[in-house]
NULUMZA-95295 format. One record per residue: x, y, z of N, C-alpha, C in turn; residue in three letters. Coordinates in steps of 0.02 Angstrom, whole numbers, plus 50000, padded with zeros to 5 digits. Example, Ala and Ser with C-alpha at 12.3 -4.5 7.8 and 13.67 -1.06 7.14 Angstrom:
50660/49716/50390/50615/49775/50390/50660/49835/50390/ALA
50642/49888/50354/50684/49947/50357/50645/50002/50394/SER
This chain:
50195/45461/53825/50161/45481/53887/50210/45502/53941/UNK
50276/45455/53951/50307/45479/53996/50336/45545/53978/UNK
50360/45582/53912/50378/45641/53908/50336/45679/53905/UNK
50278/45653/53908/50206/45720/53928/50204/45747/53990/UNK
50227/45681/54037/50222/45679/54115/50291/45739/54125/UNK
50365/45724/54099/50405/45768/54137/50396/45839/54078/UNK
50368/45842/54039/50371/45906/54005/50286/45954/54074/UNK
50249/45904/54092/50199/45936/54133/50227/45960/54216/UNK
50267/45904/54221/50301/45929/54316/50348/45971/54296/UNK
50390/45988/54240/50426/46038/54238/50392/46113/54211/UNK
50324/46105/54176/50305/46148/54173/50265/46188/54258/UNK
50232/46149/54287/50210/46156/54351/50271/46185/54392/UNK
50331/46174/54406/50395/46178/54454/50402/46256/54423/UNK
50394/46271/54361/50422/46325/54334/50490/46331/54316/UNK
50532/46257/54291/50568/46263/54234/50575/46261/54178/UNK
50494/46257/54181/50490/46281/54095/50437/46297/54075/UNK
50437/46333/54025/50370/46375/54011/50358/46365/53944/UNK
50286/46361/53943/50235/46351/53873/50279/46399/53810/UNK
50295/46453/53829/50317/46495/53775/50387/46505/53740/UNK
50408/46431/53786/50472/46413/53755/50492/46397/53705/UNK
50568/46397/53659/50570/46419/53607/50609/46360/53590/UNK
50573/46295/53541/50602/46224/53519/50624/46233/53473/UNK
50693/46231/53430/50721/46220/53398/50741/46143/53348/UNK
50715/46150/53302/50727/46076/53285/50800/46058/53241/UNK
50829/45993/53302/50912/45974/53253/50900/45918/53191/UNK
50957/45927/53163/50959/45889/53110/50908/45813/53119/UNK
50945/45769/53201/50932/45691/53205/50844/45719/53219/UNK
50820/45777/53252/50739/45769/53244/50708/45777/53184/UNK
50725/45822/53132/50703/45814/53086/50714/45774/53049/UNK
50745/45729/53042/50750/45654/53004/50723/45583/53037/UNK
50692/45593/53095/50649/45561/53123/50581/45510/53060/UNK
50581/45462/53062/50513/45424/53028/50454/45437/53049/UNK
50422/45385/53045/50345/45378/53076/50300/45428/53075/UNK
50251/45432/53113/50214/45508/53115/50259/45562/53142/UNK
50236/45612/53091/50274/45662/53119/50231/45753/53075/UNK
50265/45779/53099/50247/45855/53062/50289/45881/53021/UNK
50343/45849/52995/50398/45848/52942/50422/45936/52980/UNK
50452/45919/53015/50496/45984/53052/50574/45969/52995/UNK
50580/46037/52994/50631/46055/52954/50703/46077/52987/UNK
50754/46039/52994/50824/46073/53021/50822/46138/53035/UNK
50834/46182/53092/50823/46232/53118/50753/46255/53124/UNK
50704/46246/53115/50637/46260/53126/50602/46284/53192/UNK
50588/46323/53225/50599/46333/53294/50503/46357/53279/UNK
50486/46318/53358/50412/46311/53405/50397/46319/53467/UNK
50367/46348/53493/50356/46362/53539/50335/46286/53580/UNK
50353/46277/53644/50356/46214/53688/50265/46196/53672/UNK
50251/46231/53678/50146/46235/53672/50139/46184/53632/UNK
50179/46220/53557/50145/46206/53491/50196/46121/53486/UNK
50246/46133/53517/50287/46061/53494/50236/45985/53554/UNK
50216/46018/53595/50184/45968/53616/50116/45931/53617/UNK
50088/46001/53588/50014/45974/53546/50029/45934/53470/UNK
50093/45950/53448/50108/45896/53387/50120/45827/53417/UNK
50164/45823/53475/50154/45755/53511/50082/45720/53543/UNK
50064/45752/53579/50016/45730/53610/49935/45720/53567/UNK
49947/45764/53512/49866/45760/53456/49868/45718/53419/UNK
49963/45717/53378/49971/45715/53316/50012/45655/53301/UNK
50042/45623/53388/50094/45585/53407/50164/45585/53334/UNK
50188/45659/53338/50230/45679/53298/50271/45661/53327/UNK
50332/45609/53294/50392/45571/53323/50480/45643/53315/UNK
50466/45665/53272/50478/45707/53258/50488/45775/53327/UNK
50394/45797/53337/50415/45847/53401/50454/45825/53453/UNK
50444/45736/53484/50458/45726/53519/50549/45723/53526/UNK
50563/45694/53474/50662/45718/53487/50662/45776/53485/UNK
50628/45837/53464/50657/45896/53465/50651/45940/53556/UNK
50588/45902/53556/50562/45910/53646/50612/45876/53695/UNK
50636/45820/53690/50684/45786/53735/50747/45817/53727/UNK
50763/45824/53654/50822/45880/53653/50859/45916/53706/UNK
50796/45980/53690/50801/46025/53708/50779/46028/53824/UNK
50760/45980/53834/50750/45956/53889/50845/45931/53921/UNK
50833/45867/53908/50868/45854/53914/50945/45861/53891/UNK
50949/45923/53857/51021/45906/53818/51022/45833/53764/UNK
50999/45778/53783/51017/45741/53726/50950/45700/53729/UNK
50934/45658/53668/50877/45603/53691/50914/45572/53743/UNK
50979/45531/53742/51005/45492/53787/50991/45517/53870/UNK
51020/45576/53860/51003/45592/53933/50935/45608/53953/UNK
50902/45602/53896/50830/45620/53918/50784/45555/53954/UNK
50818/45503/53911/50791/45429/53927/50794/45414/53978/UNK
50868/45434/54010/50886/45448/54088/50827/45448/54141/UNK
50804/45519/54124/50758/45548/54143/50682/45500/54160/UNK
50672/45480/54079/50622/45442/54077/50613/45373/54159/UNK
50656/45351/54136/50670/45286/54177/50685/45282/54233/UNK
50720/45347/54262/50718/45365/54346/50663/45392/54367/UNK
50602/45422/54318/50529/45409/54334/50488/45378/54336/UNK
50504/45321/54271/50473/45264/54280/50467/45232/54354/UNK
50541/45231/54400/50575/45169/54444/50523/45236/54493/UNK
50524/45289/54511/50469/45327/54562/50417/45320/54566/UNK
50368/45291/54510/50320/45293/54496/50275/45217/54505/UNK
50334/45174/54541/50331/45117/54535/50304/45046/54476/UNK
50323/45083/54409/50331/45075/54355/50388/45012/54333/UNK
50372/44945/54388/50433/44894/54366/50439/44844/54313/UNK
50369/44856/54255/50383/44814/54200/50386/44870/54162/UNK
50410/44902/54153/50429/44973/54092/50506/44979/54107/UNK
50523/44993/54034/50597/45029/54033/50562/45063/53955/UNK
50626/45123/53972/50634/45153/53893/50685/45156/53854/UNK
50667/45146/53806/50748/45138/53749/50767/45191/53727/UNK
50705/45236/53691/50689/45307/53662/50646/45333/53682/UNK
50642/45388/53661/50585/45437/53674/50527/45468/53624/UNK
50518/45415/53586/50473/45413/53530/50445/45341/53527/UNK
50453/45290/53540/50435/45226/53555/50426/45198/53470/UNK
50444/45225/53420/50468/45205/53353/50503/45135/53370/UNK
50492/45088/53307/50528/45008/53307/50612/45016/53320/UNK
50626/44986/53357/50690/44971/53359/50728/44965/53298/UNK
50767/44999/53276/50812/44985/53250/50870/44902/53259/UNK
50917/44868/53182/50926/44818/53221/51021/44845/53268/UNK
51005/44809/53311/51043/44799/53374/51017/44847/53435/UNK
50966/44876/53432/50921/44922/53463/50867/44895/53505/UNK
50859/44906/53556/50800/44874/53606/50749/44904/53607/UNK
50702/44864/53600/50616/44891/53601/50617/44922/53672/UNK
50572/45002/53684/50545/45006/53740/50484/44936/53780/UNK
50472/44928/53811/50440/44881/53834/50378/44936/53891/UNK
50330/44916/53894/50298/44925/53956/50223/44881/53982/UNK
50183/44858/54012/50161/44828/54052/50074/44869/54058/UNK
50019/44856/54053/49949/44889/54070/49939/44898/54104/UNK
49960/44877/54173/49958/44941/54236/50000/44965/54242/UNK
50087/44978/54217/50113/45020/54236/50102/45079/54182/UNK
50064/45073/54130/50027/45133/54084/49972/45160/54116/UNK
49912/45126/54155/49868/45161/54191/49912/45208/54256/UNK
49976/45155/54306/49989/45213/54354/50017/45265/54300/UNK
50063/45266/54275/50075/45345/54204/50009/45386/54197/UNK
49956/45367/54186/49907/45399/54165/49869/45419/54214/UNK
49876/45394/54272/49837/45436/54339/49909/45489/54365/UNK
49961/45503/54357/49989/45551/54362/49984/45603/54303/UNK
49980/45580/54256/49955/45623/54194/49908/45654/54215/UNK
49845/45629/54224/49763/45681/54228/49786/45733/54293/UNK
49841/45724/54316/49858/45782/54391/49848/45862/54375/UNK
49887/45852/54300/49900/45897/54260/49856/45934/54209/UNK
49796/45980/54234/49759/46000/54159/49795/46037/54118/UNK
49853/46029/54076/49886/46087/54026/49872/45990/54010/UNK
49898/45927/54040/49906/45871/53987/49825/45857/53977/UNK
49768/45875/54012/49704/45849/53978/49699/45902/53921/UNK
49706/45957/53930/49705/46020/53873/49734/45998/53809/UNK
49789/45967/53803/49824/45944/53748/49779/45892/53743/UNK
49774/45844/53757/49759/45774/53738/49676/45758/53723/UNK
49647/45835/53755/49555/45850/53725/49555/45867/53669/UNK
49610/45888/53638/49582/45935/53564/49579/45895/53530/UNK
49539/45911/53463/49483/45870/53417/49546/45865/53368/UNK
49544/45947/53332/49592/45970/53281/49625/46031/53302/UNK
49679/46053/53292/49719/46115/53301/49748/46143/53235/UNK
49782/46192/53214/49823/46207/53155/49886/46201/53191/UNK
49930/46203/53167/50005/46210/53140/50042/46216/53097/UNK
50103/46258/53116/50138/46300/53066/50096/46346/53023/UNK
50054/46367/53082/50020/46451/53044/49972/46426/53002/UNK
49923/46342/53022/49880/46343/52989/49881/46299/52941/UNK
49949/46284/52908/49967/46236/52847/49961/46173/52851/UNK
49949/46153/52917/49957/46068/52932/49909/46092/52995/UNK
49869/46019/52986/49808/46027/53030/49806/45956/53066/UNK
49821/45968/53135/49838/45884/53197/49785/45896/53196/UNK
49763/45831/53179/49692/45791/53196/49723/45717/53250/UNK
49663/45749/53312/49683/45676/53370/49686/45636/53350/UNK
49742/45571/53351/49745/45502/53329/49693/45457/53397/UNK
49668/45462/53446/49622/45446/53488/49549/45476/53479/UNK
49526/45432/53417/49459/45429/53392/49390/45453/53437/UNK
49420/45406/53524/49383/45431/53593/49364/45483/53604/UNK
49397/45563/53607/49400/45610/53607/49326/45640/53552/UNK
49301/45602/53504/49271/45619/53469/49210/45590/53493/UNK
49211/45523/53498/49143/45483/53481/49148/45444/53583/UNK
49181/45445/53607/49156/45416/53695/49142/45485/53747/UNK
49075/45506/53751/49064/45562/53815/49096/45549/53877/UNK
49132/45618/53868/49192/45639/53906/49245/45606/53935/UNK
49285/45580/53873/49348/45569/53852/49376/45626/53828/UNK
49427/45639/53868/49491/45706/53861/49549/45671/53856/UNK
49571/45608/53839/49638/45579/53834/49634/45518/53842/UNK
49687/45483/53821/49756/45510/53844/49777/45490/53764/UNK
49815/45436/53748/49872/45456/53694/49869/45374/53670/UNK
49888/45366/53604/49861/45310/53554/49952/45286/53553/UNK
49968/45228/53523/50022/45215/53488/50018/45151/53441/UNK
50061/45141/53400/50053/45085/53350/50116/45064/53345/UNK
50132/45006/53334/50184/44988/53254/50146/44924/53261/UNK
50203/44887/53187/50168/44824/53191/50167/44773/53240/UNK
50230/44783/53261/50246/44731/53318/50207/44723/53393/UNK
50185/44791/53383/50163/44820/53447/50086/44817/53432/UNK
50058/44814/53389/49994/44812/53372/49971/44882/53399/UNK
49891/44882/53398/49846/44961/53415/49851/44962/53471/UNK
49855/45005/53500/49859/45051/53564/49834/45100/53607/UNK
49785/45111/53668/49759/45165/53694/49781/45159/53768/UNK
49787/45238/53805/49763/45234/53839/49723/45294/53850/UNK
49643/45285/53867/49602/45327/53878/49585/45322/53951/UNK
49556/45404/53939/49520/45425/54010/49462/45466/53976/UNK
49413/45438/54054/49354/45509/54023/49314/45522/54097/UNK
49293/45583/54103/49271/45587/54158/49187/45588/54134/UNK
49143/45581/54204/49079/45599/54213/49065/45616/54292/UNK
49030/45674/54314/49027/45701/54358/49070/45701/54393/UNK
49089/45661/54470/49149/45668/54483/49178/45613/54500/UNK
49179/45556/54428/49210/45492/54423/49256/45502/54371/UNK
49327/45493/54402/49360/45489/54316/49391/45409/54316/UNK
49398/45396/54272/49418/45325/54238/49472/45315/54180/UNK
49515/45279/54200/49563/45250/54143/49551/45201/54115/UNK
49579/45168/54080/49561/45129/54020/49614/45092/54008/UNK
49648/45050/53979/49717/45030/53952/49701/44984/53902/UNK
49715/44981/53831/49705/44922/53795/49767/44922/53750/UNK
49807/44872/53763/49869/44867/53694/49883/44810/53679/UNK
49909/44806/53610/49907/44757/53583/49856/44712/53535/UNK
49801/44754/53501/49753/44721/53475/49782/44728/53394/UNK
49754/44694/53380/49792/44658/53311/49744/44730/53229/UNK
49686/44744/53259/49642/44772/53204/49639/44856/53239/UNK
49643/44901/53166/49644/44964/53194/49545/44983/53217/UNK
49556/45004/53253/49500/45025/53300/49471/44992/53335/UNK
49492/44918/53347/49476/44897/53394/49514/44897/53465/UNK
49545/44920/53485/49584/44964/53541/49520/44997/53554/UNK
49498/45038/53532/49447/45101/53541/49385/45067/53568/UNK
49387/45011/53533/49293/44975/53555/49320/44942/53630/UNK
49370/44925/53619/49361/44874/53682/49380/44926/53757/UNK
49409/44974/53743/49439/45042/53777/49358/45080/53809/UNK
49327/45094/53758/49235/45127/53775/49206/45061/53808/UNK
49210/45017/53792/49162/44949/53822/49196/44953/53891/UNK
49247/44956/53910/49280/44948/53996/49280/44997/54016/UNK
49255/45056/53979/49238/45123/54024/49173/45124/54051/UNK
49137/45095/53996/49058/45123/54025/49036/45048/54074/UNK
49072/45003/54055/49070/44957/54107/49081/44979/54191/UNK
49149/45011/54200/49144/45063/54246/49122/45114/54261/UNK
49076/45152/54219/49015/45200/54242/48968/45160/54266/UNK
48943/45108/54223/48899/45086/54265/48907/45058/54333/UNK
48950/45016/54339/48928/45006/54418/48974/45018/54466/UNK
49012/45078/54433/49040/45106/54519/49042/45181/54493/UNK
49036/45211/54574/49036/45298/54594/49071/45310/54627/UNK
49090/45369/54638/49112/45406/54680/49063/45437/54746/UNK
49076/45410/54807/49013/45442/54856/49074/45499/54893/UNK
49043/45556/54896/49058/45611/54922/49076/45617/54991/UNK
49119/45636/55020/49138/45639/55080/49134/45717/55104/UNK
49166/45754/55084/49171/45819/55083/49204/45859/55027/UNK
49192/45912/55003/49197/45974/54954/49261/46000/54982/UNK
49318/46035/54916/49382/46064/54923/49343/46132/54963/UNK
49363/46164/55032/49353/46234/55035/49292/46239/55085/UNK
49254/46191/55106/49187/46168/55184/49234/46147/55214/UNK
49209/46171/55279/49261/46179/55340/49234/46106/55381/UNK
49289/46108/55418/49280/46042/55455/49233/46020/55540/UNK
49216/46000/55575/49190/46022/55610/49240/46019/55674/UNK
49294/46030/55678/49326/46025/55714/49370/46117/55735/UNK
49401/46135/55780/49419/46198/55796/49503/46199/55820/UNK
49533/46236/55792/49604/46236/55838/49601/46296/55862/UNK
49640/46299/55923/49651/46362/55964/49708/46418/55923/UNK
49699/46455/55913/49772/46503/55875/49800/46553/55943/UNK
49859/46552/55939/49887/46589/55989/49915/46664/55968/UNK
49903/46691/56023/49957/46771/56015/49902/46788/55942/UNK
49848/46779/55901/49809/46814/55862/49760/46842/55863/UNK
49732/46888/55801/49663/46937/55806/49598/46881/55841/UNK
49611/46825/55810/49571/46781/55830/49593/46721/55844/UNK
49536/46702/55898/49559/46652/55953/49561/46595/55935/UNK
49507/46559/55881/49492/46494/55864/49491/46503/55781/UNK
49530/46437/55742/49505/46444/55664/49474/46374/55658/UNK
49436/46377/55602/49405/46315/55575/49427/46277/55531/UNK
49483/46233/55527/49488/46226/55438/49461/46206/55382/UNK
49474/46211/55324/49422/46174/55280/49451/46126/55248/UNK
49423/46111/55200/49462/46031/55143/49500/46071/55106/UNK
49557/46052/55092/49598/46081/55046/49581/46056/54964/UNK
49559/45989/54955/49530/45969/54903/49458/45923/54918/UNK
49390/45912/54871/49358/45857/54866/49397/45807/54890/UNK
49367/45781/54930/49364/45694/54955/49304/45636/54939/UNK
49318/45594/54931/49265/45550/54897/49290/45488/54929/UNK
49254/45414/54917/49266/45344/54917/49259/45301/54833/UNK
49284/45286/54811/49259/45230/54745/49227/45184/54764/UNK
49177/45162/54763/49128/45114/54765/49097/45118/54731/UNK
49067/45026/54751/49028/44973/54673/48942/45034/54706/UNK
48907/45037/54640/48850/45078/54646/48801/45013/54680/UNK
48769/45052/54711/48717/45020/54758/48727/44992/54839/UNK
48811/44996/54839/48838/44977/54909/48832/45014/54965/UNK
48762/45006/54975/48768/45061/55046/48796/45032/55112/UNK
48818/44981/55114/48828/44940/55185/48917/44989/55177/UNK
48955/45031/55142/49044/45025/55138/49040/45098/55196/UNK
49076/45066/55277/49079/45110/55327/49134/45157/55308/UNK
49105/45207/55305/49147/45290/55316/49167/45328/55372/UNK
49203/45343/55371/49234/45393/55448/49289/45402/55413/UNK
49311/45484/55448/49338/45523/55462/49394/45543/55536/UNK
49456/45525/55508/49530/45552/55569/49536/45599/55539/UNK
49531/45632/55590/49578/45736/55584/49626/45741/55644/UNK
49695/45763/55584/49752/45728/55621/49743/45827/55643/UNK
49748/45836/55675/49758/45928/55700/49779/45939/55763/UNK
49830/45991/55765/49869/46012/55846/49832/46036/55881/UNK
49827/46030/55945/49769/46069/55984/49786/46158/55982/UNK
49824/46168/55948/49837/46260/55946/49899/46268/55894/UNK
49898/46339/55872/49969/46355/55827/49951/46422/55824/UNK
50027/46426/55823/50040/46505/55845/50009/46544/55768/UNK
50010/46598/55793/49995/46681/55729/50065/46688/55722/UNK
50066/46718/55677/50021/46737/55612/50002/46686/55556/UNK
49943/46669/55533/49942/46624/55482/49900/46646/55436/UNK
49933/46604/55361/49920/46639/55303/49861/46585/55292/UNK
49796/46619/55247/49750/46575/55202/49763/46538/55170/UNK
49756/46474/55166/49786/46418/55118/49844/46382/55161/UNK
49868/46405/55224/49917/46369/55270/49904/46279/55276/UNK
49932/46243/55282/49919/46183/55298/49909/46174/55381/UNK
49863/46153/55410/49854/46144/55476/49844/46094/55514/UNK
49837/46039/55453/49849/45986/55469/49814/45933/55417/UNK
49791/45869/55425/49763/45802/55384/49698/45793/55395/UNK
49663/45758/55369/49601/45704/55361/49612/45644/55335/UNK
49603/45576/55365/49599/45523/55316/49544/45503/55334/UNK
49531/45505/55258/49466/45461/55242/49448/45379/55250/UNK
49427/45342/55287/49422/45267/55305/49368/45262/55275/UNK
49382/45183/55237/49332/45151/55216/49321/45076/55217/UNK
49282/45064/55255/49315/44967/55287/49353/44972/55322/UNK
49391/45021/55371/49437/45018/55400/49498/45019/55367/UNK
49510/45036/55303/49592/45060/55291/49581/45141/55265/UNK
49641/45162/55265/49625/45239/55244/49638/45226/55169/UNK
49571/45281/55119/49582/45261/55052/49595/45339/55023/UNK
49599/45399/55058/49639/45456/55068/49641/45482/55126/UNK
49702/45540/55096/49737/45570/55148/49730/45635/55110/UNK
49698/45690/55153/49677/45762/55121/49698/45820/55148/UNK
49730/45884/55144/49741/45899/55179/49706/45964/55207/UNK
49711/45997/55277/49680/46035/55295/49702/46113/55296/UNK
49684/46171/55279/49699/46216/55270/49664/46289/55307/UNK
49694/46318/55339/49682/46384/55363/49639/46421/55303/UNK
49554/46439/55327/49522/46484/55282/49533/46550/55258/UNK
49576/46574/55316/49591/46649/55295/49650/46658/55331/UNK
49684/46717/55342/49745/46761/55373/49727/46760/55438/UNK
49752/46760/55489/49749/46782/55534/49804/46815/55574/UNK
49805/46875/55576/49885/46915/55602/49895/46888/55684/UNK
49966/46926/55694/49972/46916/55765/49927/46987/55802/UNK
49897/46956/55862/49867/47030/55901/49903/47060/55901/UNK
49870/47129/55869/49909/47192/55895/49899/47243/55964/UNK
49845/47231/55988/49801/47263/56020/49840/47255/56099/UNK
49869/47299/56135/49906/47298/56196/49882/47261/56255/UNK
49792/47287/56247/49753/47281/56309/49731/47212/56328/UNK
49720/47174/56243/49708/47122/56223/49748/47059/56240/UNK
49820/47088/56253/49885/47066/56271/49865/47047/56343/UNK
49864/47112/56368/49859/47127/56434/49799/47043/56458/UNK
49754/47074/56438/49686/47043/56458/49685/46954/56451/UNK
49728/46938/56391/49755/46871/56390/49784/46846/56436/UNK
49843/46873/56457/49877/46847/56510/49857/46861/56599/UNK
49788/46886/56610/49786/46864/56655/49706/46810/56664/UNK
């Protein structure tokens, strides 16, 4: 999961792109466990090497993905673990980047059930990682080998799009799922169960446990303007409105109508022209009980140039 996470912020940043060209070395193709039996020099496109990880949990794509990332797994682990420590991720470390049994004199990765749920609410940020982690079945290698999801969820729990399974023995069965319904999404975490598929039962039982009795109550829609006005200076126009830059909501238990809502709009009383559509213009936090449970931000609906108009000039200043 964590190399899903930096293969997704580096795809987003734009240092790296889906149509990148993975090469597989000797130490990935001699990789154990699940895998897609990649062959010494075998070269994939970043797409295809990460739907073998993320469908197929191919141990295999994954050294060839950190590789080529990082220059080495070692330095990739690097990587791993100075995201972990950002993410505030303090019962996780990583050893490797395949989470395969330790070898002996080799340290188990270790990690913790909420620091896999915070991983997995930075994960869903990303739809290229729900895209990977929804598919049922895909082909690979032109069709010859067919990833079928190791997260059973995806099949049989309504609307589950992820996230990513793991096993060994030591480690017992493993999920962590998500699934959305309208506009509630939910994680899941279950590791460590001793019988295969029961991860999965007890994973759907704590989801729909959380459909049922909590929602999302609506605050305001990404893109409805606010009811508030700033003055714009030196522009075609005098006053803008902003809108939500994203949906805002509260989580609450269903049936709680007594949970007080209000709205701070942090906004300057004016800002100069020219401003572009999509500008930031300022905040909203959302209160609920009195603490803020977001912070949203506010955005200029359209362009607005600087006046051009002389008279307009004129007529302003006196």
């Amino acid at each position: 999961m964590m190399l899903m996470l930096i293969v997704a912020e580096k795809i987003h940043d734009g240092s790296l792109k889906l149509t990148d060209q993975v090469t597989t070395s000797r130490k990935a193709a001699e990789i154990g466990g699940s895998q897609v039996y990649l062959k010494e020099g075998e070269t994939f496109s970043l797409d295809d090497m990460i739907k073998a990880i993320v469908v197929h949990s191919a141990n295999d794509a994954s050294e060839a993905v950190a590789e080529y990332i990082g220059g080495s797994t070692d330095a990739f682990v690097i990587m791993m673990n100075q995201k972990a420590s950002a993410l505030g991720m303090k019962d996780s470390h990583y050893y490797s980047v395949h989470g395969l049994p330790p070898a002996v004199g080799e340290h188990a990765d270790v990690a913790s059930a909420y620091d896999q749920a915070l991983l997995a609410r930075e994960l869903v940020k990303y739809p290229d990682v729900l895209r990977w982690s929804s598919i049922d079945t895909a082909p690979f290698r032109g069709g010859s080998f067919v990833l079928r999801n190791t997260n059973h969820m995806v099949r049989t729990y309504q609307g589950c799009d992820g996230l990513k399974t793991g096993f060994y023995d030591k480690a017992g069965f493993n999920v962590v799922a998500t699934a959305r319904r309208s506009d509630l999404r939910l994680i899941a975490v279950v590791l460590g169960t001793p019988h295969k598929l029961t991860n999965f039962k007890v994973a759907s039982e704590l989801l729909s446990q959380g459909f049922l009795n909590y929602q999302i109550r609506s605050v305001a829609k990404k893109g409805t303007p606010v009811t508030q006005t700033v003055a714009v200076n030196g522009g075609e126009a005098n006053l803008l409105k902003p809108v939500w830059g994203a949906d805002a909501g509260v989580f609450i238990k269903r049936g709680d109508a007594k949970t007080d809502l209000k709205v701070d709009y942090n906004l300057p009383p004016s800002i100069d022209a020219p401003i572009k559509a999509g500008q930031q213009i300022g905040t909203a936090n959302v209160i609920a009980g009195g603490k803020t449970v977001a912070t949203v931000a506010l955005l200029a609906p359209a362009n607005i140039p600087k006046e051009t108009s002389i008279i307009k000039r004129l007529l302003g200043r006196l």
